[in-house]
VOBA-939170 format. One record per residue (C-alpha): residue number from 1; residue in one letter; chain; x, y, z. Coordinates in steps of 0.1 Angstrom, whole numbers, plus 5000, padded with zeros to 4 digits. Layout:
VOBA-939170
NUM/a/A/X/Y/Z $
...
end
This chain:
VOBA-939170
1/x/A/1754/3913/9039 $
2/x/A/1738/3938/9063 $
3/x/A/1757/3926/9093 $
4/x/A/1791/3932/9076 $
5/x/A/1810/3963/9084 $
6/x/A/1807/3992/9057 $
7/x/A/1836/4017/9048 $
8/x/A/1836/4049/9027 $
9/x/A/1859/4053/9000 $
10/x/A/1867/4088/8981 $
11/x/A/1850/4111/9003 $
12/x/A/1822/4084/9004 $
13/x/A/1815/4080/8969 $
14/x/A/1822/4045/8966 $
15/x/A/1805/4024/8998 $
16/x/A/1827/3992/9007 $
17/x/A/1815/3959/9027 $
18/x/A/1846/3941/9038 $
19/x/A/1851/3910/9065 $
20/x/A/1861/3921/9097 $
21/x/A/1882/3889/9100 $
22/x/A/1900/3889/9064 $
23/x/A/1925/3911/9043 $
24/x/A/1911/3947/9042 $
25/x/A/1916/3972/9018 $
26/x/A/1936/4000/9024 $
27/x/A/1961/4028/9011 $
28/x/A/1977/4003/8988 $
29/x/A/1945/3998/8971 $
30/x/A/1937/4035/8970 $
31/x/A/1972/4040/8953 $
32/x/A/1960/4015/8925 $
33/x/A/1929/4029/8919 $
34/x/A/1949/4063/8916 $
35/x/A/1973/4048/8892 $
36/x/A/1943/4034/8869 $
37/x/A/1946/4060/8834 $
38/x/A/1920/4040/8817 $
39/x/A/1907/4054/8787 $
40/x/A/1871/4064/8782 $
41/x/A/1856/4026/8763 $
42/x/A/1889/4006/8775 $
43/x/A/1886/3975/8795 $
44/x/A/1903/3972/8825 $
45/x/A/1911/3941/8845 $
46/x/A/1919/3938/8881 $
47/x/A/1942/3904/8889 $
48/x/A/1928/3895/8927 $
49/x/A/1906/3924/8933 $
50/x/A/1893/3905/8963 $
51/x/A/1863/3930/8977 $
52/x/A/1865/3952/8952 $
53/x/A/1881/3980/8969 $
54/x/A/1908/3989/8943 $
55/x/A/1881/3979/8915 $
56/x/A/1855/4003/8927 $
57/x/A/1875/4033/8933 $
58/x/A/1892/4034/8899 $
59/x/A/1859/4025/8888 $
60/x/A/1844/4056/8900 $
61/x/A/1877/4075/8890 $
62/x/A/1869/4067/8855 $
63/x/A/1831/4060/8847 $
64/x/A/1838/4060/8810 $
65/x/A/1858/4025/8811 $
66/x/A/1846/3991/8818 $
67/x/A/1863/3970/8847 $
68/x/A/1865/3935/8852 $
69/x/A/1875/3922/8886 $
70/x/A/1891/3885/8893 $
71/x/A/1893/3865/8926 $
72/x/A/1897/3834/8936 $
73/x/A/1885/3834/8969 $
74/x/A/1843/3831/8968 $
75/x/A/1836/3844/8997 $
76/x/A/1855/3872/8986 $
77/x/A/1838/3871/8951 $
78/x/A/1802/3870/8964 $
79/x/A/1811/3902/8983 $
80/x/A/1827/3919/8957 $
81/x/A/1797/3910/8936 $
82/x/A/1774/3926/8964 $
83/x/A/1795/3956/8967 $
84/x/A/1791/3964/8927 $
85/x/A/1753/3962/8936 $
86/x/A/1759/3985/8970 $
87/x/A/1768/4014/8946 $
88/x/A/1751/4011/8912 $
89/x/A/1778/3997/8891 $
90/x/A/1764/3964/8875 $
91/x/A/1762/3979/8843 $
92/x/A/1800/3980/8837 $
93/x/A/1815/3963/8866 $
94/x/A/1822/3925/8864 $
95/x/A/1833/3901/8893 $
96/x/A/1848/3866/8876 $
97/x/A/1862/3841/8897 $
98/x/A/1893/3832/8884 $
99/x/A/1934/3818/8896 $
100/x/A/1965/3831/8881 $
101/x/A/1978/3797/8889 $
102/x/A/1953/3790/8856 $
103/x/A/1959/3799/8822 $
104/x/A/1944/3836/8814 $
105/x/A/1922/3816/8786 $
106/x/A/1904/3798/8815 $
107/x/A/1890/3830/8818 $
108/x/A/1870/3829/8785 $
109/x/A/1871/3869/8775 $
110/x/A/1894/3890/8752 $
111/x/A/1923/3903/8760 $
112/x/A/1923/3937/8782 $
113/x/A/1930/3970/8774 $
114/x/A/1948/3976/8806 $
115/x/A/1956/3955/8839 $
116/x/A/1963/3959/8875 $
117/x/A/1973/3941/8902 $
118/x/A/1985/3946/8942 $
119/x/A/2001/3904/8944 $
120/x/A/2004/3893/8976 $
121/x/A/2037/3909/8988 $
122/x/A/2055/3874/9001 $
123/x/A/2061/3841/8984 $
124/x/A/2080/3826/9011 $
125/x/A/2061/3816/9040 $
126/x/A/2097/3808/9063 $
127/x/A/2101/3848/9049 $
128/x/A/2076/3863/9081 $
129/x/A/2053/3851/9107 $
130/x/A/2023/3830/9093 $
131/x/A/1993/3852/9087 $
132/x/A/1960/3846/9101 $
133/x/A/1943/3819/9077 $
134/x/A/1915/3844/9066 $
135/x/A/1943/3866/9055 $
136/x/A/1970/3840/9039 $
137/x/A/1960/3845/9006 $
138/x/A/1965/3879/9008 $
139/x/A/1996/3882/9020 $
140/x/A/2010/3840/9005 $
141/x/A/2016/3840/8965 $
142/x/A/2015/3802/8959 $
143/x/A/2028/3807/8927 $
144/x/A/2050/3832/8934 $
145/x/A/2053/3871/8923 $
146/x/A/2060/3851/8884 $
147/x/A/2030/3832/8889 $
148/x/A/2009/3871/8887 $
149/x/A/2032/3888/8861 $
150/x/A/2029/3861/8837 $
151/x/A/1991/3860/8842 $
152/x/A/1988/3900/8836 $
153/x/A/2017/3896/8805 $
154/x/A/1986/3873/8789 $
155/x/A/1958/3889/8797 $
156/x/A/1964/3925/8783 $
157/x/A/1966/3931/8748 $
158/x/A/2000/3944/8727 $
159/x/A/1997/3978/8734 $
160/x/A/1982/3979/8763 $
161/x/A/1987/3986/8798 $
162/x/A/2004/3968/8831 $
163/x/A/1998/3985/8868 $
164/x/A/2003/3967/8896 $
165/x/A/2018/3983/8933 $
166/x/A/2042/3965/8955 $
167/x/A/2071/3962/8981 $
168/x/A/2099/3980/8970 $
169/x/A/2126/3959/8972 $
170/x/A/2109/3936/8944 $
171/x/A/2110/3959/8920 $
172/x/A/2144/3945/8904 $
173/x/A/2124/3910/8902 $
174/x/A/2094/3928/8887 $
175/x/A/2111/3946/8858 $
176/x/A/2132/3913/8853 $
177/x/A/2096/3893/8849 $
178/x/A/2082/3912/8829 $
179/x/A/2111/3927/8804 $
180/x/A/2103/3901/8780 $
181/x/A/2076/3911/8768 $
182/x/A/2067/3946/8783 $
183/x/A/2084/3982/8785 $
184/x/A/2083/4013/8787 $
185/x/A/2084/4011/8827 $
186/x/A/2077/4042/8847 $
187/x/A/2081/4036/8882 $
188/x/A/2067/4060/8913 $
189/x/A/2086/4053/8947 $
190/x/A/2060/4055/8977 $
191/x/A/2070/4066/9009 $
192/x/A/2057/4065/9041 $
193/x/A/2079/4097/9053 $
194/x/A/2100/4120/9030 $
195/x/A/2134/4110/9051 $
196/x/A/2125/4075/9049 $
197/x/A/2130/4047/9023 $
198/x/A/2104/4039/8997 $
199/x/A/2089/4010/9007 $
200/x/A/2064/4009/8977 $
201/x/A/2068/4008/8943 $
202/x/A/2038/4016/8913 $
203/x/A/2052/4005/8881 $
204/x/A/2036/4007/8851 $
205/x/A/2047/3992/8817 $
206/x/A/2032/3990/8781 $
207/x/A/2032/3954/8764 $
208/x/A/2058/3954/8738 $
209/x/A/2065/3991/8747 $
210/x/A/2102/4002/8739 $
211/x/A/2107/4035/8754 $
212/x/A/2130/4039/8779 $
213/x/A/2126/4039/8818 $
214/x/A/2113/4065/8836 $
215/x/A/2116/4071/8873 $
216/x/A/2094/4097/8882 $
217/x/A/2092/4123/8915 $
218/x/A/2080/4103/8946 $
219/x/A/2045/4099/8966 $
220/x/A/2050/4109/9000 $
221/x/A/2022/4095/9022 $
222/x/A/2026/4111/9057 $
223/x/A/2047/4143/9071 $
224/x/A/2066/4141/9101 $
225/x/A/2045/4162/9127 $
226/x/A/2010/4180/9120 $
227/x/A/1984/4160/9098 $
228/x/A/1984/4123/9090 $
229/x/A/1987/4120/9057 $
230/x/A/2008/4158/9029 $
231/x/A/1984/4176/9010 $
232/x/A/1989/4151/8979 $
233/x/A/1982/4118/8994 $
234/x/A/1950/4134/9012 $
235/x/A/1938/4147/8977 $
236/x/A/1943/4110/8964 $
237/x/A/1926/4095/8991 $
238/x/A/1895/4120/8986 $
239/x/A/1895/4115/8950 $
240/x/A/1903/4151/8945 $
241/x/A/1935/4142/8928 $
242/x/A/1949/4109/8908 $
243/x/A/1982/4097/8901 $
244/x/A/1992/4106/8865 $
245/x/A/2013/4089/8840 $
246/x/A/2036/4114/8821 $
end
């Protein structure tokens, strides 16, 4: 474990050890963690929380709640499992493996108070150029973006909560998978300049929840001249500032 790279995370308050070679975690997994409202006492679970980046942050954004992380990938799992150790958290952060191509009961625990999720953003490998192999599962949903919505319908309780971020254009299919048995959607556009096109979505939706949609004021990550990311996305990315749900 020494010999893999370490990053900082939330103006170093959470340390992450990610493979050089494989998926890395980055603004999309910040933008999660920022989304995560859990309650002091809930239970949170993270669908393919690979290192842990995502897992650890909101972990740190909310020490009151208890957060289970799922991955399939071991090598990913063992260093997930060592970056809970790097920074204190084995008392109330849990790495399982686990598939969504399995049923949620596989799983063997409750259902979750809340749930979140970045799925891999492609289903169809003719769709771009083939990752690199260390990356693939990343980037591939086998199952498809139904294959994750139907996993995080199951594993969160009536009630409760579904984050997950993703590409923008999805987000017809995402309210479609999941109207059945969730609403109450709230969706926050990302994008990467004001004058641009979001090209993110966060959604959130309650299971069984009835209110109507809300689509809320946007994130804008990065202005057109000066600093690299506005004023709000650096406060996220610091930890100084979360992303709220009305």
């Amino acid at each position: 474990m020494d010999a893999t790279p370490e990053d900082r995370l939330l103006d170093g308050r959470v340390r992450l050890r990610q493979a050089p070679e494989g998926y890395r975690a980055g603004m999309d997994a910040a933008l999660l963690a920022a989304a995560c409202d859990a309650a002091d006492g809930g239970r949170v679970l993270e669908v393919g929380c690979g290192v842990g980046g995502a897992l650890l942050a909101a972990a740190a954004r909310r020490p009151g709640a208890i957060f289970v992380g799922m991955e399939r990938d071991l090598a990913a799992v063992a260093l997930a499992r060592d970056n809970v150790a790097l920074n204190g958290m084995e008392g109330r952060v849990v790495i399982l493996e686990g598939d969504v191509a399995l049923p949620f009961k596989a799983l063997a625990v409750p259902p979750f108070d809340a749930v979140m999720a970045n799925p891999p953003y492609f289903d169809d490998p003719a769709a771009l150029r083939a990752p690199a192999q260390a990356k693939r599962g990343a980037w591939m949903a086998d199952g498809g973006l139904g294959a994750w919505t139907g996993f995080l319908l199951k594993a969160v309780r009536e009630g409760g909560t579904i984050t997950l971020i993703h590409r923008a254009d999805r987000l017809a299919d995402i309210l479609t998978l999941l109207a059945p048995k969730a609403g109450s959607f709230q969706i926050r556009p990302i994008h990467a300049h004001a004058d641009s096109p979001a090209k993110r979505v966060l959604v959130r939706a309650i299971k069984t929840g009835k209110a109507p949609l809300v689509l809320l004021p946007p994130l804008v990550l990065h202005p057109r001249e000066g600093a690299k990311h506005t004023e709000e996305a650096e406060a996220i990315l610091r930890g100084q500032a979360g992303l709220s749900w009305p």
